[in-house]
N, C-alpha and C positions, 0 to 999 in steps of 0.2 A: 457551588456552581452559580454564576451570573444568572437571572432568568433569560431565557432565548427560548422563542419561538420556533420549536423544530418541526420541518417538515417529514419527519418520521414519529413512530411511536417510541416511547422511553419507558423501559420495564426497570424497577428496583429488584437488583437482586435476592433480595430478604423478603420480599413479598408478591412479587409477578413473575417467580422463575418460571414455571406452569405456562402461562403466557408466550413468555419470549419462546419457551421451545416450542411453542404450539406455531407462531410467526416462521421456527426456523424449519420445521417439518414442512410448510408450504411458500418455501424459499421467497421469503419477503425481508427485505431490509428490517433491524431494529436499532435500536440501542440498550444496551444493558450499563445499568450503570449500582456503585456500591458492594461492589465486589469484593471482603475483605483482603482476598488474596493479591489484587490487582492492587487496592487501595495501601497494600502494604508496601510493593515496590514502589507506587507513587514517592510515598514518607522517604523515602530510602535514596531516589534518586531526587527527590529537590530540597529538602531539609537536612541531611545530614552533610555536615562541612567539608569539602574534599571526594566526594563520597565517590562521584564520578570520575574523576581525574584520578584517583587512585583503582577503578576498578578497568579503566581503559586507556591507561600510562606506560603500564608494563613496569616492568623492576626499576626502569631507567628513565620512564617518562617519556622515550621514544618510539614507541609503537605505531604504527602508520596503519592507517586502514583508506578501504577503496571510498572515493572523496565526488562525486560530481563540481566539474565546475562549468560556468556560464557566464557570458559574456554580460548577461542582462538577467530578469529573474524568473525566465522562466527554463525551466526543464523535461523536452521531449526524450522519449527513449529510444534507442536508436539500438541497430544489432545489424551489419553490413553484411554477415552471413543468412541473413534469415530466409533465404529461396528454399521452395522446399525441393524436395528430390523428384526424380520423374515419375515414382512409384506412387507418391502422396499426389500428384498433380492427377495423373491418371483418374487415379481414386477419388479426391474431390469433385472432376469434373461428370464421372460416373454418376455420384450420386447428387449434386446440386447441381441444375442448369444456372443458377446465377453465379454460381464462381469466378472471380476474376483475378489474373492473375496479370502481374506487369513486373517489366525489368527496374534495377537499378537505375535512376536518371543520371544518364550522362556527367551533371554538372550537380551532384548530391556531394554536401559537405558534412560534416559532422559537426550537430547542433550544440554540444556540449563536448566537456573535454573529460578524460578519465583519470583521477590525478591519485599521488599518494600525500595523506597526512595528517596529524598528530592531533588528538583530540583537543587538546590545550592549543593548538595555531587554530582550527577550527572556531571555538568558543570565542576565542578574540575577537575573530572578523564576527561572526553572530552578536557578538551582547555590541557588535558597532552600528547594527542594522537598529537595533532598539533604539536606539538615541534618533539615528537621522532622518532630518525631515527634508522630502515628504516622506509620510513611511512605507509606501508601497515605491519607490523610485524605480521604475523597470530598465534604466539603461545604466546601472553599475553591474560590476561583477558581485555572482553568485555563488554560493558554495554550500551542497548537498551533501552531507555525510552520514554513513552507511555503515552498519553491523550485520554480518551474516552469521545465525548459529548453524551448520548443515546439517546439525544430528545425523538421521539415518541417510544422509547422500552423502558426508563422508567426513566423520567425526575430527579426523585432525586437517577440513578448512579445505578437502577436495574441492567443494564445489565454488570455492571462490580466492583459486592459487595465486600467489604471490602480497596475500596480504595477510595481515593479523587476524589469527584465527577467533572467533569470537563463541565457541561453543559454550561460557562461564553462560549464556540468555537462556540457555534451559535451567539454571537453577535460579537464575534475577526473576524470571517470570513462568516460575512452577504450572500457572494455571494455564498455559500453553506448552505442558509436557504430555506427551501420548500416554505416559504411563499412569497419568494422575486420572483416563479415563476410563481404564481397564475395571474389569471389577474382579477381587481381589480372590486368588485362591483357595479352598479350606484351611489353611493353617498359616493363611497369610492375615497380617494387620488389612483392618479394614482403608481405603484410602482417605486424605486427608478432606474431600467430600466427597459422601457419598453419591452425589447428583451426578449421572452420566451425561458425558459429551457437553459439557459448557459451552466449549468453543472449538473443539474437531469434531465435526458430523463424523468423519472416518477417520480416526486416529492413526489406520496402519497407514494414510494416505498425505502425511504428514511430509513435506518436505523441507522441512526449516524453518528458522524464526529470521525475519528480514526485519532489522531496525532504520530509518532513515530521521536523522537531526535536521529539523529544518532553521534558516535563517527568517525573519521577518520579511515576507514580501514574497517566500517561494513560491512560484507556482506552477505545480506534475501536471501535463495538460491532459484533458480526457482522453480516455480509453477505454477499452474492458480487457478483462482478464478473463481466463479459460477454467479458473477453480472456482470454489467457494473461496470466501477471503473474513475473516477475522481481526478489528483492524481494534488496538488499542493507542491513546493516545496519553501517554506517562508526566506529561510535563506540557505547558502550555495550552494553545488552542491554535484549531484547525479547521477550517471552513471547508464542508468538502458540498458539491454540487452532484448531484445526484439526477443520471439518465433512466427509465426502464431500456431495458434491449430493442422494444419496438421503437424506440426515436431512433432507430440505427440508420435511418435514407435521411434523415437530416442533420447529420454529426458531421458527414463528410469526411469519413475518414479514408487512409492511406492505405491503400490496397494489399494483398498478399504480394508479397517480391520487394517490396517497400521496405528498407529499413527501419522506416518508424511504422511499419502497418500494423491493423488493427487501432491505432491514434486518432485523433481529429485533425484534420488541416488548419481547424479552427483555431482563431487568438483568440479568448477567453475574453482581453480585457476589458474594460467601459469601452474607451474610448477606438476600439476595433470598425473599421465596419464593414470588413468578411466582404467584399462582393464576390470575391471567388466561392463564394457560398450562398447563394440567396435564400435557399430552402434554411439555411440554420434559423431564421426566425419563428420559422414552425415547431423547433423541440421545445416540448416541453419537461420539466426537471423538478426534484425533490431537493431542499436545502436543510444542512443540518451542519451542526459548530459543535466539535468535539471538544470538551473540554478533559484535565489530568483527572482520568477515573473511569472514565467512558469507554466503552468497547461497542463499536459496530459491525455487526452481523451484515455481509455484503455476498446475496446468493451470485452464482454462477454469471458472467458474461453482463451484468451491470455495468453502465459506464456511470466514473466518476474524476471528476476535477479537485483538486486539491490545491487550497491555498491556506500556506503558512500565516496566521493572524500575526502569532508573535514566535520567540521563539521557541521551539517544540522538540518534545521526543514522542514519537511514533513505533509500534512493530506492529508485527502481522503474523499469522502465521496462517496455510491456506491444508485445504484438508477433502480431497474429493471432489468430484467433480457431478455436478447436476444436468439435464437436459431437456431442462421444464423451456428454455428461454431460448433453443439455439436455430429453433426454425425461424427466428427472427432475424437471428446473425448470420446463418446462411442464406437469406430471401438480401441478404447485405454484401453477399459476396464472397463470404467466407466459409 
């Protein structure tokens, strides 16, 4: 690892595990890093010749999978379904007087596009981004590529239909299988460690392994998510910017009924300068640079920004949910 100044703590797995689970019991960011098991798929996916191209080629090299693309280089999430029902509306405004809800705008487009394709066309445009200067360029096109394992939501690739099913991520990355944090039978082998919950606080609560390949310059704009989140990062580095849930009134984000809601409105970059946000000069944030070997512990409804340094492999896998942090996010509107 490069030395970098992280604004979180970093536990060695061989000698601070005690630690990091002490961090994850009172749901605070960390880093873990030195993980044999982890460190092994590292070796695997950047040192061995072909290693990747034959495990995400298929028989014939053609195997397509769900692809983000972008006009330029950044990428919002977007879900045009996402209103809720009037049953949930009911209910939110019952119990939060700050909830807010808004329609679809009129003149809303889709920020990005949802494409199919080949991990070898992928890779090409990626190792193009390494060469060019400048290296962060935000007005070329981008390209997001993604692995879904669904496990228990729907082993033959339900939860992510019409594309190549990627369930082979539960054996590439063992240390995020639920089964490795059970503890083991009487007449059962013991498991390969015996350390419970490394990286699922709830294993039954486990909904897949999501991998996303980034290019040089990507950048997933802030949000939070509703789980816990376990984030490794297999190949490259990864710059991720780090919110608590209490800077949520100055993030500015897109409200419930919003297809990008729960987001920031915000542009991230230097040279932005948000006036439709004034208040955003008030959050303040945690900064941390993952490098291949590193896994972040990210509790419940944290927002975080994601920027591709080079190019990278990332997964996640998320595992229960907490509700140390959410009177922050609903005093937000949600």
């Amino acid at each position: 690892h490069q030395t970098i100044h992280q604004g979180v703590c970093i536990f060695d797995y061989r000698t601070d595990f005690d630690k990091a689970m002490t961090y994850r019991e009172a749901e605070v960011p960390y880093i873990l890093r030195n993980d044999p098991r982890v460190l092994e798929t590292v070796l695997r996916w950047n040192l061995i010749p072909d290693y990747m191209q034959r495990m995400l080629g298929g028989p014939d090299g053609s195997s397509q999978y769900r692809t983000e693309y972008s006009e330029n280089n950044h990428f919002l999430y977007w879900n045009p379904e996402t209103h809720p029902s009037k049953r949930t509306i009911e209910r939110k405004r019952k119990q939060n007087s700050h909830f807010k809800l808004v329609e679809k705008p009129a003149n809303w487009t889709k920020p990005t596009k949802i494409i199919h394709m080949t991990y070898s066309n992928w890779l090409s445009k990626a190792n193009s981004t390494e060469v060019r200067a400048p290296s962060f360029a935000n007005d070329v096109p981008h390209w997001y590529f993604r692995l879904i394992g669904c496990g228990e939501t729907g082993a033959k690739g339900q939860c992510d239909p019409g594309y190549s099913t990627s369930e082979y991520l539960f054996d590439e990355l063992p240390f995020f299988q639920p089964r490795y944090q059970e503890q083991p039978a009487p007449d059962e082998p013991a498991p390969l460690d015996p350390r419970p919950s490394t990286y699922l606080v709830d294993p039954n609560a486990q909904r897949g392994i999501h991998c996303r390949f980034g290019m040089k310059g990507v950048v997933a704009e802030n949000h939070f998510d509703a789980s816990r989140n376990s984030i490794v990062v297999l190949g490259g580095a990864r710059r991720y910017i780090l919110n608590q849930p209490n800077q949520c009134p100055h993030l500015c984000l897109y409200p419930v009924g919003h297809p990008s809601a729960r987001h920031s409105s915000v542009d991230w970059s230097p040279s932005s300068q948000n006036k439709e946000c004034p208040e955003f000069h008030l959050a303040t944030a945690n900064e941390v640079v993952l490098q291949a070997g590193d896994v972040l512990y990210l509790p419940t409804e944290w927002f975080h920004t994601i920027v591709s340094l080079s190019m990278n492999y990332q997964c996640n896998t998320r595992s229960g949910v907490s509700h140390q942090y959410t009177p922050f996010i609903e005093d937000c509107g949600f």
